[in-house]
PDB file of N, CA, C and O in Angstrom:
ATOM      1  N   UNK A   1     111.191  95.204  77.448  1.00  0.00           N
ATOM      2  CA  UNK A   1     109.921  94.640  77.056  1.00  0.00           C
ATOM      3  C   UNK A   1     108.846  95.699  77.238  1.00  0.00           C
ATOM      4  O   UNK A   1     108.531  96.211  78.312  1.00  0.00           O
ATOM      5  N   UNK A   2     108.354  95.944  76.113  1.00  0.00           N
ATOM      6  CA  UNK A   2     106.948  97.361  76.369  1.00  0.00           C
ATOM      7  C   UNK A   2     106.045  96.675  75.890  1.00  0.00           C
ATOM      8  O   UNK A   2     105.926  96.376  74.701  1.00  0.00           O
ATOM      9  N   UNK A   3     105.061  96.251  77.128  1.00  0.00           N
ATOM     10  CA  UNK A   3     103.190  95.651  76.402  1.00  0.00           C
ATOM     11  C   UNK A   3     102.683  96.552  76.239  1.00  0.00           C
ATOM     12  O   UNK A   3     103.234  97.635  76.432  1.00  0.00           O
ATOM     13  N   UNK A   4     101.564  96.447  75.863  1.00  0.00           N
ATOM     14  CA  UNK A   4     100.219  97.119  76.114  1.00  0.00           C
ATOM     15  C   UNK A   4     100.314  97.909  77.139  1.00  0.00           C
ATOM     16  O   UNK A   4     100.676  99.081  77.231  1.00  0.00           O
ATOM     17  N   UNK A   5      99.942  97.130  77.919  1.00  0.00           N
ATOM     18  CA  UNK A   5      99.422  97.719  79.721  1.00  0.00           C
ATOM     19  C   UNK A   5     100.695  98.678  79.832  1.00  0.00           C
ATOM     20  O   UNK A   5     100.472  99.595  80.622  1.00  0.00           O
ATOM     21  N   UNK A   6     101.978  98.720  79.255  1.00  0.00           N
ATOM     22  CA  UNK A   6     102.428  99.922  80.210  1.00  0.00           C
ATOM     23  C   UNK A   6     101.890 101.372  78.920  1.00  0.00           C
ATOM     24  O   UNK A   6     102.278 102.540  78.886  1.00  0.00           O
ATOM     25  N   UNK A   7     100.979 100.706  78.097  1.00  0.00           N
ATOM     26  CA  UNK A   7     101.200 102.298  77.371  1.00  0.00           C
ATOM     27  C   UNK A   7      99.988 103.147  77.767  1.00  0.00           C
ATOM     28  O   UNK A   7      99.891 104.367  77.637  1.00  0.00           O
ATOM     29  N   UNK A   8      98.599 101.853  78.541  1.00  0.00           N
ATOM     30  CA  UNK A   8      97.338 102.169  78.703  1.00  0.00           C
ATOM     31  C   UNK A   8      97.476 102.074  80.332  1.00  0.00           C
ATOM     32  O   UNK A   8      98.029 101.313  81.126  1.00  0.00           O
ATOM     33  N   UNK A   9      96.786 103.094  80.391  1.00  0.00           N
ATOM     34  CA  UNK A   9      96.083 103.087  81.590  1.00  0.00           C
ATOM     35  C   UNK A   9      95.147 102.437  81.997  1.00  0.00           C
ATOM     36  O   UNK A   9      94.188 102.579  81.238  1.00  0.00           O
ATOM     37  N   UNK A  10      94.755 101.213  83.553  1.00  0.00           N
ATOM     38  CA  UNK A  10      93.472 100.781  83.406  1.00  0.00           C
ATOM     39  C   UNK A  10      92.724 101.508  83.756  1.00  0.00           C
ATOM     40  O   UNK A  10      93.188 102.463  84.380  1.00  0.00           O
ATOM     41  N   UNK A  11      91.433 101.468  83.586  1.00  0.00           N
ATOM     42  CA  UNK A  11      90.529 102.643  83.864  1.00  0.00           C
ATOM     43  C   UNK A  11      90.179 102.295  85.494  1.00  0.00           C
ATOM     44  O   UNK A  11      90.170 101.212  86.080  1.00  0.00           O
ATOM     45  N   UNK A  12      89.853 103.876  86.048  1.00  0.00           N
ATOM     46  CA  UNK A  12      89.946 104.238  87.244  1.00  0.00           C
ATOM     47  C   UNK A  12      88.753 103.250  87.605  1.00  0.00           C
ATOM     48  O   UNK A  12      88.998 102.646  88.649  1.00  0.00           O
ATOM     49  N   UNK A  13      87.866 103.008  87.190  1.00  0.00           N
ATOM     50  CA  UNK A  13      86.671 101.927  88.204  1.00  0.00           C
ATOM     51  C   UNK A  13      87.020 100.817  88.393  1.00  0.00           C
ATOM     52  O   UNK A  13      86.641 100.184  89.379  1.00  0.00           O
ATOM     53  N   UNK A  14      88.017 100.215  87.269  1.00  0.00           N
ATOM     54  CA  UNK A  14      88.153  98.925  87.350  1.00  0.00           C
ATOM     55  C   UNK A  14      89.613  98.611  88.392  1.00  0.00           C
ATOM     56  O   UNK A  14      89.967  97.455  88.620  1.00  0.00           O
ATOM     57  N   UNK A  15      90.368  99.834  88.960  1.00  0.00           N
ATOM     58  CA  UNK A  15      91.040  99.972  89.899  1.00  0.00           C
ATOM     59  C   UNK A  15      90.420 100.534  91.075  1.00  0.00           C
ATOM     60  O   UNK A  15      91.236 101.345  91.512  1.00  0.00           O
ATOM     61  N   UNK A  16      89.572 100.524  91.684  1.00  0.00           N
ATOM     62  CA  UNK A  16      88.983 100.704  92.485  1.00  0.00           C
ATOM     63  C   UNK A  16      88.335  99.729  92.816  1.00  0.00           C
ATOM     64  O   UNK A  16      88.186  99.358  93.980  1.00  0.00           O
ATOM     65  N   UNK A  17      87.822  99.140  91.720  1.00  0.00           N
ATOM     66  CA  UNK A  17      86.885  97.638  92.214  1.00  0.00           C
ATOM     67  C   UNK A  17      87.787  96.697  92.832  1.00  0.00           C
ATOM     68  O   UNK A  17      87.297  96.082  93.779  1.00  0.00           O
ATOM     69  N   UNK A  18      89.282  96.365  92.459  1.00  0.00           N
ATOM     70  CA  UNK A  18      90.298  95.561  93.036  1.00  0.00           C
ATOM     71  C   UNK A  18      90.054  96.183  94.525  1.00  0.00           C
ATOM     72  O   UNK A  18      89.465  95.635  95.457  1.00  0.00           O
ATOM     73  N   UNK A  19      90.828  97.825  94.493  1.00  0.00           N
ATOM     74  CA  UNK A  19      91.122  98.031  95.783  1.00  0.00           C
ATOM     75  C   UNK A  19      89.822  97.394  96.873  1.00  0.00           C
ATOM     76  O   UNK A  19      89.883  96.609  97.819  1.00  0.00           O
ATOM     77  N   UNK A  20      88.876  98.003  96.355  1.00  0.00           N
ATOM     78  CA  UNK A  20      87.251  97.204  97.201  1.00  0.00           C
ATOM     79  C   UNK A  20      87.480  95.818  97.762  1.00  0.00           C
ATOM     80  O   UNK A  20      87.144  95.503  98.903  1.00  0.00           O
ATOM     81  N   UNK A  21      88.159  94.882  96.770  1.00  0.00           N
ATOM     82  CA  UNK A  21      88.198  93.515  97.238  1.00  0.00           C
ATOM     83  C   UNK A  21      88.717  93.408  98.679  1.00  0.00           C
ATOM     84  O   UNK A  21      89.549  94.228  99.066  1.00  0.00           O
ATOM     85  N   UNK A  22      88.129  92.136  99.751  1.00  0.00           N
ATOM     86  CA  UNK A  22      88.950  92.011 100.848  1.00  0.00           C
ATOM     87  C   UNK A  22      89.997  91.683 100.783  1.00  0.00           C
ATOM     88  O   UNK A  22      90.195  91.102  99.716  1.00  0.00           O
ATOM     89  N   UNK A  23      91.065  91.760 101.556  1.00  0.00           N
ATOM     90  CA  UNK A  23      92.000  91.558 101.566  1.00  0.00           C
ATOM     91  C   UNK A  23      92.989  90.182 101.226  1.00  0.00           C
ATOM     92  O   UNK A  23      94.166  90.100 100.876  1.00  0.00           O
ATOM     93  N   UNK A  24      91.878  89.092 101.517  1.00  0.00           N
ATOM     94  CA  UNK A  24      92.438  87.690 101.175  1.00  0.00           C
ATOM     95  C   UNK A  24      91.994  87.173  99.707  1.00  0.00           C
ATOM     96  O   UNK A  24      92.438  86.167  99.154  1.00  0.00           O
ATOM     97  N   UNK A  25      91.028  88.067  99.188  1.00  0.00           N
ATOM     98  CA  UNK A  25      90.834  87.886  97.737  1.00  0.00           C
ATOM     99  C   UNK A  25      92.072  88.508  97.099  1.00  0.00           C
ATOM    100  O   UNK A  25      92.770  87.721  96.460  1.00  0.00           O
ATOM    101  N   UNK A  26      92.551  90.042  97.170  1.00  0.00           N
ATOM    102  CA  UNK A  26      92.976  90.473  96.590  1.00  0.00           C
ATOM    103  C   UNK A  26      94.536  89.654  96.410  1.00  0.00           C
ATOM    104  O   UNK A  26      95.170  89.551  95.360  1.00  0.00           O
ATOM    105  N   UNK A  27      94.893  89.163  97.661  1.00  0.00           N
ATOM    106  CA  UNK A  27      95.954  88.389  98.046  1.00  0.00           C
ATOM    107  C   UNK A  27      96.414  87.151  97.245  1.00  0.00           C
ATOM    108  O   UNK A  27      97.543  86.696  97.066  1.00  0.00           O
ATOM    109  N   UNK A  28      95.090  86.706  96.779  1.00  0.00           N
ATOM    110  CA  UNK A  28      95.394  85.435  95.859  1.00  0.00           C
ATOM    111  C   UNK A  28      95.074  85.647  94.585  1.00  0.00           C
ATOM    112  O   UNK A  28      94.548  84.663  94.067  1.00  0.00           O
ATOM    113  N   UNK A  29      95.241  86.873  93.665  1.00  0.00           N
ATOM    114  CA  UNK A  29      95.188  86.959  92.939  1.00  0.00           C
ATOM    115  C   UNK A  29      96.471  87.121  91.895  1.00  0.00           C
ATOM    116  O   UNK A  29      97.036  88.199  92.082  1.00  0.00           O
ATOM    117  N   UNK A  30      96.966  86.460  91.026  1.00  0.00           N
ATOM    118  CA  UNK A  30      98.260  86.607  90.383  1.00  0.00           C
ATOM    119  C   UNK A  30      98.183  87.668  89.236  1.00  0.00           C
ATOM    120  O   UNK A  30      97.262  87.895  88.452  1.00  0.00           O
ATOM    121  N   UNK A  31      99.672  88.377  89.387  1.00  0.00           N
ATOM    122  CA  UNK A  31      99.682  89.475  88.523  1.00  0.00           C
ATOM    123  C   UNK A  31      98.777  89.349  87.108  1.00  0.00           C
ATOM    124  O   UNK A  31      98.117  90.230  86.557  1.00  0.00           O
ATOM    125  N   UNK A  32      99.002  87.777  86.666  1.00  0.00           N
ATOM    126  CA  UNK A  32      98.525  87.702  85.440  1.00  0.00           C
ATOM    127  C   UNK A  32      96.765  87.843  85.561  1.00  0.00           C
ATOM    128  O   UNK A  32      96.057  88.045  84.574  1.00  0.00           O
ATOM    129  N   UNK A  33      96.362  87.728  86.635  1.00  0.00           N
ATOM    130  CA  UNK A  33      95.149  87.620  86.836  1.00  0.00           C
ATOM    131  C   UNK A  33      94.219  89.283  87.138  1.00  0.00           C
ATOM    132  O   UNK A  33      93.201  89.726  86.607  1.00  0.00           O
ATOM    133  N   UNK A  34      95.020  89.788  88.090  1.00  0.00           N
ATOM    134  CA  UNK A  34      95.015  91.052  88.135  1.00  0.00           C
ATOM    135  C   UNK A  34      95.128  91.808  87.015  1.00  0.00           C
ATOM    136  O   UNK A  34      94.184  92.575  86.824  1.00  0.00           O
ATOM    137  N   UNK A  35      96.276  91.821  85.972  1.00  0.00           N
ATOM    138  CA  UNK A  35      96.666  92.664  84.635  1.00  0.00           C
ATOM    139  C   UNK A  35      94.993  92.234  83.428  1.00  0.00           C
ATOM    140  O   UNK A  35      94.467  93.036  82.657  1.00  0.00           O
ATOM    141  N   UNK A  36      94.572  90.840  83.662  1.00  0.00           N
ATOM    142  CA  UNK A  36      93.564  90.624  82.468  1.00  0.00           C
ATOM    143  C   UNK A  36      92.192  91.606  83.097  1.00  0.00           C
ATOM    144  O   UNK A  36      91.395  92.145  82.329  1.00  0.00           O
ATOM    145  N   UNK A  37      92.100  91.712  84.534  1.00  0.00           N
ATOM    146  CA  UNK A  37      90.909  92.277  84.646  1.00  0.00           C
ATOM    147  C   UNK A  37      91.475  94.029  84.441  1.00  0.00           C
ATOM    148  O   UNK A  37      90.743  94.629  83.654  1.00  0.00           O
ATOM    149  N   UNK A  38      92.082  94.484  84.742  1.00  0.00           N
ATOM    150  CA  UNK A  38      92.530  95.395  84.851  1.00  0.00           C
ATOM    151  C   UNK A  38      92.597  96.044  83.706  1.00  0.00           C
ATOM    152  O   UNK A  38      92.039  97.125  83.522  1.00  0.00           O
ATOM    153  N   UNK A  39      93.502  95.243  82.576  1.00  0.00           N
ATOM    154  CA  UNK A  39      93.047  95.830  81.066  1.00  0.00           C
ATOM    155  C   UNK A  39      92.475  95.120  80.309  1.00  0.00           C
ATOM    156  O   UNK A  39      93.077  95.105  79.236  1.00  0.00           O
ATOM    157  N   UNK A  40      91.437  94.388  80.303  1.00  0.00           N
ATOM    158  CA  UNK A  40      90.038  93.759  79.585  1.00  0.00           C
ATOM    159  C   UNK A  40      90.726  93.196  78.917  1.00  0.00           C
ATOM    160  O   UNK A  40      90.863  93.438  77.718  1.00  0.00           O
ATOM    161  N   UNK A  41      91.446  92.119  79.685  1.00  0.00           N
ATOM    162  CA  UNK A  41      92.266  91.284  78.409  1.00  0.00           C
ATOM    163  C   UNK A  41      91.285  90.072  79.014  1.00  0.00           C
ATOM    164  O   UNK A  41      90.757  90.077  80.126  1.00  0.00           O
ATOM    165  N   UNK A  42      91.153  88.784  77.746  1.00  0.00           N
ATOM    166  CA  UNK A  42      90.274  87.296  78.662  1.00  0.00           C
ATOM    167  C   UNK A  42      90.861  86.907  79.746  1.00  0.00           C
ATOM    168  O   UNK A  42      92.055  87.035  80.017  1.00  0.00           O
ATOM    169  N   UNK A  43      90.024  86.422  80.391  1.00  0.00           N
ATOM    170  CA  UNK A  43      90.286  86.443  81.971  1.00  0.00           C
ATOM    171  C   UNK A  43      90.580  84.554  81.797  1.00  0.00           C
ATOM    172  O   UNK A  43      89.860  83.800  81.141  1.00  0.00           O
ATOM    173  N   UNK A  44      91.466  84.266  82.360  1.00  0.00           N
ATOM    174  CA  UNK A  44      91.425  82.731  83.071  1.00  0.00           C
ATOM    175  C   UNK A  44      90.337  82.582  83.839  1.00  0.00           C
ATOM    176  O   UNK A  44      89.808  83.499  84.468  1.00  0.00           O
ATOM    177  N   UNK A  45      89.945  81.360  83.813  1.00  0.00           N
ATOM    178  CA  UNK A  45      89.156  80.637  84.558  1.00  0.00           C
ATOM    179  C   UNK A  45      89.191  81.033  86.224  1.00  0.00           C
ATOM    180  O   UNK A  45      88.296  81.180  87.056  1.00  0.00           O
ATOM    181  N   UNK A  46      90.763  81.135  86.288  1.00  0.00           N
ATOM    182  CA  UNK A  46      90.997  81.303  87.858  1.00  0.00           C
ATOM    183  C   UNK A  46      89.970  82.501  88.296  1.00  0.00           C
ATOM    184  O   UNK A  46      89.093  82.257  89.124  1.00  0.00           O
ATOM    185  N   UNK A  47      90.127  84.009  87.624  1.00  0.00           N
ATOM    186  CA  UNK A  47      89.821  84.541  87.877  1.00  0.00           C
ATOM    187  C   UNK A  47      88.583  84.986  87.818  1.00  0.00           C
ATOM    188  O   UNK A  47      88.239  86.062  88.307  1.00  0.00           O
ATOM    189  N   UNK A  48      87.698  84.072  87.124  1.00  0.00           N
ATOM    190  CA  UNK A  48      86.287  84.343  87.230  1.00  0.00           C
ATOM    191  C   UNK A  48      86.055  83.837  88.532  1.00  0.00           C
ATOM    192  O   UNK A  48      85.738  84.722  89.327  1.00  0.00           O
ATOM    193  N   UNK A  49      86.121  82.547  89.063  1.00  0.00           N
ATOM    194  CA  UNK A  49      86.442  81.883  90.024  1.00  0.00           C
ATOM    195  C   UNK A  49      86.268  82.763  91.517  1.00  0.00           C
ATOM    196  O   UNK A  49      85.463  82.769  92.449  1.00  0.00           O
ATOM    197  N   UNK A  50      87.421  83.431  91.177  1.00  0.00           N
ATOM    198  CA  UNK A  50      87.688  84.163  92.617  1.00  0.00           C
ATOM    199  C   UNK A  50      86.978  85.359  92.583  1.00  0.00           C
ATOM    200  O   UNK A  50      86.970  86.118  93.552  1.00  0.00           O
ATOM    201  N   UNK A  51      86.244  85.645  91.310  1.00  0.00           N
ATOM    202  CA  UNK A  51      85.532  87.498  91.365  1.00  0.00           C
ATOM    203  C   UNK A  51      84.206  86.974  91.710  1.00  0.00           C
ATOM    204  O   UNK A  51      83.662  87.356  92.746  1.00  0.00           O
ATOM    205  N   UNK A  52      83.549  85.990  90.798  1.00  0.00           N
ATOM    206  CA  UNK A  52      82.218  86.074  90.984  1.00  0.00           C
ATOM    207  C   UNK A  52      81.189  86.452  92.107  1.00  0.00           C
ATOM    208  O   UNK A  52      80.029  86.861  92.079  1.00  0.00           O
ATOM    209  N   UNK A  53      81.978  86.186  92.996  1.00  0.00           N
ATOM    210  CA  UNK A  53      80.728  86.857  94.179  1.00  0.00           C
ATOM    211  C   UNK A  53      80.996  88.058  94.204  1.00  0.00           C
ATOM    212  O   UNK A  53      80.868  88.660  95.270  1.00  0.00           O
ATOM    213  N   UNK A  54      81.432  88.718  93.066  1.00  0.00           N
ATOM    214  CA  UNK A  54      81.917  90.078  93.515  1.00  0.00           C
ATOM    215  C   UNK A  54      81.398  91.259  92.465  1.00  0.00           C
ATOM    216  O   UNK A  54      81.355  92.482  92.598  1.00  0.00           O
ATOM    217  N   UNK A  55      81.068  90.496  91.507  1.00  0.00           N
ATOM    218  CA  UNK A  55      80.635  90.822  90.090  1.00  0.00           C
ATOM    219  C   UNK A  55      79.130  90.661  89.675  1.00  0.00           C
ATOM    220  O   UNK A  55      78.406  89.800  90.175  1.00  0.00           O
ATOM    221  N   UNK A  56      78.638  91.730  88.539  1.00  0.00           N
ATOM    222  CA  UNK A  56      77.550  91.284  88.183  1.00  0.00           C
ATOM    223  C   UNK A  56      77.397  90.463  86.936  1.00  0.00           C
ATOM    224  O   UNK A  56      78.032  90.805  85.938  1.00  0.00           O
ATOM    225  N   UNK A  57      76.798  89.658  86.908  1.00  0.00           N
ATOM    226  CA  UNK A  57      76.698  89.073  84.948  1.00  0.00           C
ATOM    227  C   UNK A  57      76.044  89.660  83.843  1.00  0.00           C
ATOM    228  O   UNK A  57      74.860  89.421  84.083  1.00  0.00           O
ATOM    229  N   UNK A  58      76.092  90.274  82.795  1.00  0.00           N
ATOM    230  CA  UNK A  58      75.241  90.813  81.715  1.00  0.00           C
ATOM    231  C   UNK A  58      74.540  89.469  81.915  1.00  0.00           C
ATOM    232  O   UNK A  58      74.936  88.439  82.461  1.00  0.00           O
ATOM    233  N   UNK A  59      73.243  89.810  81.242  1.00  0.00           N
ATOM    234  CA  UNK A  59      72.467  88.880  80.328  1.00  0.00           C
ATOM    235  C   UNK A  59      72.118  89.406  79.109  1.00  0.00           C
ATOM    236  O   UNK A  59      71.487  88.724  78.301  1.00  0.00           O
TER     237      UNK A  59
END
């Protein structure tokens, strides 16, 4: 099986911003949840959920 994600790299900020997370955020986050932020795929609900205090919002 070859997706996307193994041909792209996610970009280095948006792997760093995970690593940043504490530890019990990062913990409950599911691969599928991790892989959409990671390569700007739409995010589930879950995962707005668990980032927002962590994130800024465009307006």
């Amino acid at each position: 099986m070859n997706t996307g994600e193994t041909k792209n790299k996610p970009a280095p900020e948006r792997v760093a911003f995970l690593r940043s997370l504490p530890i019990d955020v990062k913990q409950s986050l599911s691969k599928e949840e991790a892989n959409a932020f990671l390569y700007e795929l739409p995010w589930p609900e879950t995962l707005y959920e668990k980032l927002k205090d962590f994130i800024e919002e465009e307006e």
